[in-house]
Backbone as a chain_set.jsonl record, in Angstrom:
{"seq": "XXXXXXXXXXXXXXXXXXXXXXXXXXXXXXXXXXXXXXXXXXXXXXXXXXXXXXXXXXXXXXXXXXXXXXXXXXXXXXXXXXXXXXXXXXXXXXXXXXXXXXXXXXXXXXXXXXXXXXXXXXXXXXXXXXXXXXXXXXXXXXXX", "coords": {"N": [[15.18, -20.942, -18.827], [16.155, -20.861, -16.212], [16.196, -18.094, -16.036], [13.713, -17.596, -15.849], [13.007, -18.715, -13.241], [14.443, -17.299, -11.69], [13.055, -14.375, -12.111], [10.767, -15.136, -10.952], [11.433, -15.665, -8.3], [12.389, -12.969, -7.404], [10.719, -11.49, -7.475], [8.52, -12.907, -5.747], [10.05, -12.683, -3.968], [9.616, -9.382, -3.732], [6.636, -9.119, -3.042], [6.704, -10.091, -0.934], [8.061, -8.403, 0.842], [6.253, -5.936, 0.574], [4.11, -5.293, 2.391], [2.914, -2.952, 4.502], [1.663, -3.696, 7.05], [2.767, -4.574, 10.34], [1.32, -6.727, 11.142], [-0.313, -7.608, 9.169], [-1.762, -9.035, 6.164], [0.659, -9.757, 3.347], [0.108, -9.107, 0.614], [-2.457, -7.707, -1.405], [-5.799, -7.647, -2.931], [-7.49, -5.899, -2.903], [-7.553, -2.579, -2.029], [-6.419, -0.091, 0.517], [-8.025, 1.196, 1.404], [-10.804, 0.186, 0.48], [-10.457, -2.448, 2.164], [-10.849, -1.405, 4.334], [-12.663, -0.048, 4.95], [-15.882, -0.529, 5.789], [-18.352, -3.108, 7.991], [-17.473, -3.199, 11.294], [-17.297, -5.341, 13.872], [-15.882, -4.991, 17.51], [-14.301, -7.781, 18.872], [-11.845, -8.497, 20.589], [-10.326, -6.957, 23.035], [-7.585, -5.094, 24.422], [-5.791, -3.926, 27.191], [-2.912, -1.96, 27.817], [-1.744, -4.885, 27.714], [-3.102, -6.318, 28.931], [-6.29, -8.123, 28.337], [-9.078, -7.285, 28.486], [-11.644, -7.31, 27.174], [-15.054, -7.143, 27.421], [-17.658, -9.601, 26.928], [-20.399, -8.526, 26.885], [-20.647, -6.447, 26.036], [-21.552, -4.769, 23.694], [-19.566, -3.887, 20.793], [-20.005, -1.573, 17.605], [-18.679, -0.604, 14.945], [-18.882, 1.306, 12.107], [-17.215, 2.18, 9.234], [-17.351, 4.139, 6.851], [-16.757, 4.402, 2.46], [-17.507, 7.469, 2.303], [-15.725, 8.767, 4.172], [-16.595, 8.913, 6.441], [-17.506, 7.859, 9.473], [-19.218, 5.446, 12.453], [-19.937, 4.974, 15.663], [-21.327, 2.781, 17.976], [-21.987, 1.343, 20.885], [-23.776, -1.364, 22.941], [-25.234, -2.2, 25.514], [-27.012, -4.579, 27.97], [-27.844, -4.052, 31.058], [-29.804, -4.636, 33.467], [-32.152, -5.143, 32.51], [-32.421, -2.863, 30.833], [-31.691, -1.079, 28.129], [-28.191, 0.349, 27.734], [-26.869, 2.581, 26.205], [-24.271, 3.9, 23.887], [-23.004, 6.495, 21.561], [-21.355, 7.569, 18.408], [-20.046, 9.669, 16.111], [-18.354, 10.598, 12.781], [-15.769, 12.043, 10.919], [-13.176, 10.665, 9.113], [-9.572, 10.127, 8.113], [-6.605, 8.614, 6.295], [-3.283, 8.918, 7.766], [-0.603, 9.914, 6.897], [1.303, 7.604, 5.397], [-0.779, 5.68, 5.223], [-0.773, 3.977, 7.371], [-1.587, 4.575, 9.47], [-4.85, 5.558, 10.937], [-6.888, 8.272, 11.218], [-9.505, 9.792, 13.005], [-12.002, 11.76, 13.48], [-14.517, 14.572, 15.236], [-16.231, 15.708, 14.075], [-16.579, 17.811, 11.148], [-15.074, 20.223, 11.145], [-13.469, 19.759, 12.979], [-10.12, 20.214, 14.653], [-8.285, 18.544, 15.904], [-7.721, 15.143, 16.2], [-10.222, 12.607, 17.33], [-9.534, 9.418, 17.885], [-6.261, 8.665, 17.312], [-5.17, 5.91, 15.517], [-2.971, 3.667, 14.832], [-2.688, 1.099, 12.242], [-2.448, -1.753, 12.623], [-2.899, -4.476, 11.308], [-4.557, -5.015, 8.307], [-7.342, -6.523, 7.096], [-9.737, -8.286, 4.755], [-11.856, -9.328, 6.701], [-10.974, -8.714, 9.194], [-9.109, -6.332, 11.716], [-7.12, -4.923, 13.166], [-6.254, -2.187, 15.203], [-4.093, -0.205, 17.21], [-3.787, 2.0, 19.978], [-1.61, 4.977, 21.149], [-2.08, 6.646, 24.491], [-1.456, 9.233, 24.914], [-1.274, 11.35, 27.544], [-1.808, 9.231, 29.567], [-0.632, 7.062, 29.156], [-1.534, 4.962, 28.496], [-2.287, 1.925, 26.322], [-3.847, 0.967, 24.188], [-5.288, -1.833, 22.577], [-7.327, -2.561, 19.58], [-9.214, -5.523, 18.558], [-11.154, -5.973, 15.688], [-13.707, -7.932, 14.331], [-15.004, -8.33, 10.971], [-18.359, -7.85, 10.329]], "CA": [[14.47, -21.463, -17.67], [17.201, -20.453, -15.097], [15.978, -16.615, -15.861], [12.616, -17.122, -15.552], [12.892, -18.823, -12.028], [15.125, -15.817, -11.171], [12.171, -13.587, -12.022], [9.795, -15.283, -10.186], [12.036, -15.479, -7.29], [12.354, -11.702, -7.287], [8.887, -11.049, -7.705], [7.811, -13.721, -4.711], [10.405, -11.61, -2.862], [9.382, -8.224, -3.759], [5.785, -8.708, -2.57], [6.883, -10.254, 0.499], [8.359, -6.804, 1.402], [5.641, -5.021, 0.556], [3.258, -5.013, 3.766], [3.01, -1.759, 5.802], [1.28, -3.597, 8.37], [3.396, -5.707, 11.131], [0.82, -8.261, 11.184], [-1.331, -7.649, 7.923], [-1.233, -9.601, 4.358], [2.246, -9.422, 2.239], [-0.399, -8.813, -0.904], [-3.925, -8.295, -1.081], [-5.873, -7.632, -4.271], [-8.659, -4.824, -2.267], [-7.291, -1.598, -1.915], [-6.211, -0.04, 1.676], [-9.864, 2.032, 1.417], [-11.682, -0.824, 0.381], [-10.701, -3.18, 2.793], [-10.851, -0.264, 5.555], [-14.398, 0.322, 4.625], [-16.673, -2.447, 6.522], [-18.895, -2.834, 9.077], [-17.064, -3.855, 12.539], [-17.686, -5.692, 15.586], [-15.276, -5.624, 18.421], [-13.969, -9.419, 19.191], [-11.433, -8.454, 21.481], [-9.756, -5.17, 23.463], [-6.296, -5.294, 25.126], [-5.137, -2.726, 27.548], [-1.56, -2.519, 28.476], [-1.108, -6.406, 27.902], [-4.054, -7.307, 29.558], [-6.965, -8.659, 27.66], [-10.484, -6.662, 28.922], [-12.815, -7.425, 26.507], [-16.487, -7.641, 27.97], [-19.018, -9.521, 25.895], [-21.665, -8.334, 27.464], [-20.764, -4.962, 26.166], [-22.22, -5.193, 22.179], [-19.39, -2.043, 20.109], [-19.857, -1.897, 16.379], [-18.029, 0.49, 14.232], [-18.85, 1.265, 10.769], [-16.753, 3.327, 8.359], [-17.843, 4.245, 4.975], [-15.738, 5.447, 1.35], [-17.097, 8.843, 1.671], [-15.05, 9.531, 4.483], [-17.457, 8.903, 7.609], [-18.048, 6.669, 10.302], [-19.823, 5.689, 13.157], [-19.561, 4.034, 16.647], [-22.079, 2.379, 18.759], [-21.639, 0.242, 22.483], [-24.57, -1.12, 23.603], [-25.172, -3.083, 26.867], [-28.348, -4.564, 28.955], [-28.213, -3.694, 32.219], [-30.83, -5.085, 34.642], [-33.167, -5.517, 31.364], [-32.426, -2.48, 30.367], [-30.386, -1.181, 27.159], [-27.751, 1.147, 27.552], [-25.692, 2.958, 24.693], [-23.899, 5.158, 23.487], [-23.236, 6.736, 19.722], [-20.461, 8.665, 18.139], [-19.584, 9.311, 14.489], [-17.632, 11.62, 12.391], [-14.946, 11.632, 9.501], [-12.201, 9.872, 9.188], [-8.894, 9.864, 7.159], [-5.684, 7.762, 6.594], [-2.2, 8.99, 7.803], [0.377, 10.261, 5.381], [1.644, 6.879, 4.96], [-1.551, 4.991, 5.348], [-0.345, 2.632, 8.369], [-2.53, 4.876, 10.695], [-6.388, 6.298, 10.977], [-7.56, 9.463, 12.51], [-11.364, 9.69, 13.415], [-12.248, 13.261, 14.208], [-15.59, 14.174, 15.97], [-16.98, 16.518, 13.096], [-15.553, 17.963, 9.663], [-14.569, 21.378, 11.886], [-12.332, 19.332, 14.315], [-8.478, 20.172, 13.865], [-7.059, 17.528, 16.497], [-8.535, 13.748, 16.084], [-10.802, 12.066, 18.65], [-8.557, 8.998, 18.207], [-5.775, 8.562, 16.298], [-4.629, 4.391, 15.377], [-2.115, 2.758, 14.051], [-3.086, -0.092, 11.801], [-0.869, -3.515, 12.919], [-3.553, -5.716, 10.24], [-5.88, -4.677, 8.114], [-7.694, -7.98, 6.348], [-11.289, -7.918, 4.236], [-12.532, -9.764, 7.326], [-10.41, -8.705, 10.397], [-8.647, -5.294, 11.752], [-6.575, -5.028, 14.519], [-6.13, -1.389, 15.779], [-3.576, 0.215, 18.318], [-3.527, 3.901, 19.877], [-1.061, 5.067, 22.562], [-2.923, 7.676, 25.142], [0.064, 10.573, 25.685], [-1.389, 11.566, 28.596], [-1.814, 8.301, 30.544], [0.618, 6.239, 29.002], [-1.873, 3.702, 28.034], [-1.855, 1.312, 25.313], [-4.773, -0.003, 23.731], [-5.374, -2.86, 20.981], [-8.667, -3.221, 19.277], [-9.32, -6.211, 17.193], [-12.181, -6.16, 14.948], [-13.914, -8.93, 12.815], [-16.596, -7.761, 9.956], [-19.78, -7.766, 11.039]], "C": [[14.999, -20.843, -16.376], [16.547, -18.74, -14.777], [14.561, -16.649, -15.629], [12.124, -17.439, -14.13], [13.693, -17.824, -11.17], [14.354, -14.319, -11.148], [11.147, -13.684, -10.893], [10.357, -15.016, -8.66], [12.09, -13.98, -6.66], [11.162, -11.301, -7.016], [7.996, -11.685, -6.473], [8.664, -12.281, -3.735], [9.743, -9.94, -2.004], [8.018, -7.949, -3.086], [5.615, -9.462, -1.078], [7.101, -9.14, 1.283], [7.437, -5.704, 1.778], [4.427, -4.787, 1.305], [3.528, -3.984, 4.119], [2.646, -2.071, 6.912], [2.256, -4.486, 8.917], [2.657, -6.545, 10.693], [-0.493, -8.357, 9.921], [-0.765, -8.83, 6.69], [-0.015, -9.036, 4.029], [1.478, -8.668, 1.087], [-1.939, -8.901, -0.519], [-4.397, -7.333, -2.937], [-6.927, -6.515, -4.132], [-7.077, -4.09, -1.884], [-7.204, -1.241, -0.104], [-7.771, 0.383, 2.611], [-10.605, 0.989, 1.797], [-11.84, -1.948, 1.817], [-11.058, -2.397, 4.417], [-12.308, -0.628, 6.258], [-15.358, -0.819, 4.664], [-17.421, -1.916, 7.335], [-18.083, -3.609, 9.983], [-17.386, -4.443, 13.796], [-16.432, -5.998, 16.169], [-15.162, -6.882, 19.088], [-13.065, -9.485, 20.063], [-10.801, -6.985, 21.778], [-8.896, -5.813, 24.398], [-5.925, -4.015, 25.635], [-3.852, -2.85, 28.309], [-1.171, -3.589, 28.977], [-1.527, -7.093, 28.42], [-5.279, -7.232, 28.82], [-8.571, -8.233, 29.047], [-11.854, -6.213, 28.378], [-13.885, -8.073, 27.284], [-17.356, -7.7, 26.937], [-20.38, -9.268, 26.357], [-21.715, -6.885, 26.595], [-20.807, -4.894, 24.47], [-20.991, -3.114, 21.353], [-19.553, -2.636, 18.252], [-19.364, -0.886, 15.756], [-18.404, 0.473, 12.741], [-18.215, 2.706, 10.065], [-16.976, 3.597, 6.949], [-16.436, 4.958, 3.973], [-16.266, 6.704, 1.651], [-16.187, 9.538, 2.909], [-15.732, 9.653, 6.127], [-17.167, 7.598, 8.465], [-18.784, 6.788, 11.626], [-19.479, 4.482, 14.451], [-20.754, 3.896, 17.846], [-21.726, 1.637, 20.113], [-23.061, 0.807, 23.201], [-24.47, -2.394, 25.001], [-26.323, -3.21, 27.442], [-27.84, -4.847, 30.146], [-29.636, -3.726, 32.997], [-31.974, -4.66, 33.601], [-33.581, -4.22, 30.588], [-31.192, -1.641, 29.16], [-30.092, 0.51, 27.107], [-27.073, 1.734, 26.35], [-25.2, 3.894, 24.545], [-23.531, 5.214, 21.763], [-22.577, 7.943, 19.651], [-20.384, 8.523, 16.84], [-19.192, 11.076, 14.077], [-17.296, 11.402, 11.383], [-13.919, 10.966, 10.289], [-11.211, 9.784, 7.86], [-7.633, 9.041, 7.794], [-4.901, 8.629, 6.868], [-1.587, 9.579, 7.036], [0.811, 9.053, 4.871], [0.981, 5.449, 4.681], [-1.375, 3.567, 5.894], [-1.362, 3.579, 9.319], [-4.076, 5.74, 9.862], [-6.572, 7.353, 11.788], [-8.953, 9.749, 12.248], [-11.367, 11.051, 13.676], [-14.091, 12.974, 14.364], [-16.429, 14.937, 14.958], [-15.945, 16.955, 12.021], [-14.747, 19.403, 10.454], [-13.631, 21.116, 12.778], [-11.11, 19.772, 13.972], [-7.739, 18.718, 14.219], [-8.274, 15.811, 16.591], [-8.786, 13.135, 17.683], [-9.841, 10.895, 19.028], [-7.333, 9.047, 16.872], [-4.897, 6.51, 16.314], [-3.919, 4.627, 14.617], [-2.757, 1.323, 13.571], [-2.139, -1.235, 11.675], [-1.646, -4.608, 11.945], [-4.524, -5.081, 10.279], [-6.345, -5.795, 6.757], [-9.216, -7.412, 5.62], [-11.813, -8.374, 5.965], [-11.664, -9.624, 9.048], [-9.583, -7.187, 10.237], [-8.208, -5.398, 13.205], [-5.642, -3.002, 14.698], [-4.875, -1.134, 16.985], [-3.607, 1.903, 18.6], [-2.594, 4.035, 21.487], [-1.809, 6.482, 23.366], [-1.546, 8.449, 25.635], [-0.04, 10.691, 27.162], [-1.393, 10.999, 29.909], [-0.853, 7.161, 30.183], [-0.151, 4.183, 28.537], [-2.107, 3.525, 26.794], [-3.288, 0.715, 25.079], [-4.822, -0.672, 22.079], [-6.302, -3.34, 20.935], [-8.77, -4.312, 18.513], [-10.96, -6.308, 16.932], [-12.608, -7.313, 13.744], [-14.693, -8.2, 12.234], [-17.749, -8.448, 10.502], [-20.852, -8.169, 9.918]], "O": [[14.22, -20.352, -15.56], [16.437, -18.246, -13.655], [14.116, -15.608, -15.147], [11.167, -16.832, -13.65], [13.456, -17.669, -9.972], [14.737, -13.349, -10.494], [10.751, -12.791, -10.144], [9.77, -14.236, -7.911], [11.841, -13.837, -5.463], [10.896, -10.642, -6.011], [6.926, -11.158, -6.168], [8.173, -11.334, -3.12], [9.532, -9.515, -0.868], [7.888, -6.85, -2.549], [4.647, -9.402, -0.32], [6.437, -8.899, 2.291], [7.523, -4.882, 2.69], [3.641, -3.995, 0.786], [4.752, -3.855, 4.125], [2.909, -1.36, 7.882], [2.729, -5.276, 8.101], [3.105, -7.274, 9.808], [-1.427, -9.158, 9.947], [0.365, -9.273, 6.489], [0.319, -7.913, 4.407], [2.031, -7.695, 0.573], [-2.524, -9.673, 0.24], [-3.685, -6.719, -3.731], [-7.345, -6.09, -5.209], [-5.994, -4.602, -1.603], [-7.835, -2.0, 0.632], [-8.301, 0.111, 3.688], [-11.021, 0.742, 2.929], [-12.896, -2.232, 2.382], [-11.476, -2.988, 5.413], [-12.794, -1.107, 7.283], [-15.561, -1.73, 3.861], [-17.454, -0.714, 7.596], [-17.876, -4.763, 9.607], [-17.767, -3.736, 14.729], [-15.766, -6.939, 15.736], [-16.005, -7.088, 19.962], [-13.125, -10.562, 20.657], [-10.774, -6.062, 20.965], [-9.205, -6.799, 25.066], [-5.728, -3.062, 24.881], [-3.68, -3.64, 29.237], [-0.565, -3.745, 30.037], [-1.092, -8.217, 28.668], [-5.503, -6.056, 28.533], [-8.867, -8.804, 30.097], [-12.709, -5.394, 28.713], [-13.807, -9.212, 27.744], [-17.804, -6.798, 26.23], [-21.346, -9.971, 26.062], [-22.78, -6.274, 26.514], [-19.665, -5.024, 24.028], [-21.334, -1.932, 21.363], [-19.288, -3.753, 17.808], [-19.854, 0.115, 16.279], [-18.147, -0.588, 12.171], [-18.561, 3.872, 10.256], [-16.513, 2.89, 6.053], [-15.51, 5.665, 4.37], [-15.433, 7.516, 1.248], [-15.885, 10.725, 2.778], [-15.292, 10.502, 6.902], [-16.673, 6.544, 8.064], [-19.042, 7.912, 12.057], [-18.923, 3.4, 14.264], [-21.031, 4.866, 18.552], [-20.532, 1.367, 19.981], [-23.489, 1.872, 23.644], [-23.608, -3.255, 25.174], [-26.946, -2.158, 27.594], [-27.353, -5.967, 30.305], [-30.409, -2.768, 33.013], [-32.723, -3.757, 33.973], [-34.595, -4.16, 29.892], [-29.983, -1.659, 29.391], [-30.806, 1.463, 26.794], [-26.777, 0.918, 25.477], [-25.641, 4.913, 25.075], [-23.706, 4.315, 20.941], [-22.789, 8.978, 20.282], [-20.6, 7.432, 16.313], [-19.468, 12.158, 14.595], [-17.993, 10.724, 10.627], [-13.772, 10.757, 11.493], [-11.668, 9.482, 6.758], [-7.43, 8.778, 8.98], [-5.332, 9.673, 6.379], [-2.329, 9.904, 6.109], [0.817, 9.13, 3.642], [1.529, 4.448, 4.217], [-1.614, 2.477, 5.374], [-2.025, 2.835, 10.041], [-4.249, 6.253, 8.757], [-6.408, 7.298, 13.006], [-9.362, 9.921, 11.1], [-10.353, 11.406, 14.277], [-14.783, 12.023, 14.0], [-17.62, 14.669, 15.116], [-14.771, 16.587, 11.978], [-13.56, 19.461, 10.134], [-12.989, 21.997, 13.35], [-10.932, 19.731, 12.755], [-7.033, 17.999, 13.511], [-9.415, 15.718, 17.045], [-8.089, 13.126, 18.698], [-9.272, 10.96, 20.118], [-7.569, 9.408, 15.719], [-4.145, 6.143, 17.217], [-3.963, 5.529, 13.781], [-3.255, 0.536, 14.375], [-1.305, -1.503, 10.811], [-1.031, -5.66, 11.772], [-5.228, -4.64, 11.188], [-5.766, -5.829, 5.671], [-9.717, -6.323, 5.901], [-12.251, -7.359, 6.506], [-11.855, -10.471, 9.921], [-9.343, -6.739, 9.116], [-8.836, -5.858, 14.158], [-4.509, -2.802, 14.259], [-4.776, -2.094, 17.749], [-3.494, 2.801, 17.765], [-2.803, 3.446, 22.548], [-2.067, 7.407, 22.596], [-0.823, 8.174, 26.593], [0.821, 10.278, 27.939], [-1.172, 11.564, 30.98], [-0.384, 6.425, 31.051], [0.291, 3.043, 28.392], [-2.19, 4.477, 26.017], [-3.756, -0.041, 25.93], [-4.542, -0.237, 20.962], [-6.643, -4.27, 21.667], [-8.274, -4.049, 17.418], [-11.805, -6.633, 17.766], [-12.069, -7.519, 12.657], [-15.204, -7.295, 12.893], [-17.822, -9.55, 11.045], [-22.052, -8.19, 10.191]]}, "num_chains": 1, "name": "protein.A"}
């Protein structure tokens, strides 16, 4: 008895450890792909610690398994609807804690590149630091 609560014990441990994300699941039973691979709506945006999400401003992201995705933000403006529309590929990291988006399959250097701080079936929370300006942004996404 003694050894088999010494297993379990180990075993609760071991998949406590085993998160890559800061703030993701300990264990999940979907794959890093799988749960990647959704449709998104932006629910909130944080820039350098300040919280500047506009719901007025409609973004949806969708990424597919073969390796694609796409990005929409639309907005009505004085009754009429603005937007815009980007899409590309997309792969994981070497260690699959970050995403890089590129703007076509010919790109070398990625449009953005994230870090993934939680990635859930039903939630994604994004970060990317901007080199050049020193800013910080944090997307969170629910499924759509």
């Amino acid at each position: 008895m003694k050894s088999v609560l010494f297993s379990l014990s180990l075993l609760t441990v071991g998949l406590v450890g085993c998160s890559k994300f800061s703030e993701g699941p300990a264990f999940s039973i979907h794959s890093r792909k799988a749960r990647l691979c959704n449709d998104w709506k932006l629910s909130d945006y944080v820039l350098n610690g300040n919280n500047v999400f506009d719901a007025s401003l409609n973004s949806k992201m969708s990424i597919d398994k073969d390796g694609t995705y796409s990005i929409s933000n639309f907005s009505n403006e004085l009754g009429q609807l603005q937007g815009t529309y980007s899409h590309g590929t997309w792969v994981f990291g070497e260690d699959e804690t970050s995403v890089f988006f590129y703007a076509d399959t010919t790109t070398v250097n990625p449009v953005h590149e994230y870090s993934i701080k939680e990635l859930r079936n039903k939630r994604l929370v994004l970060e990317e630091e901007i080199f050049q300006t020193g800013d910080q942004h944090r997307l969170t996404f629910i499924q759509q």
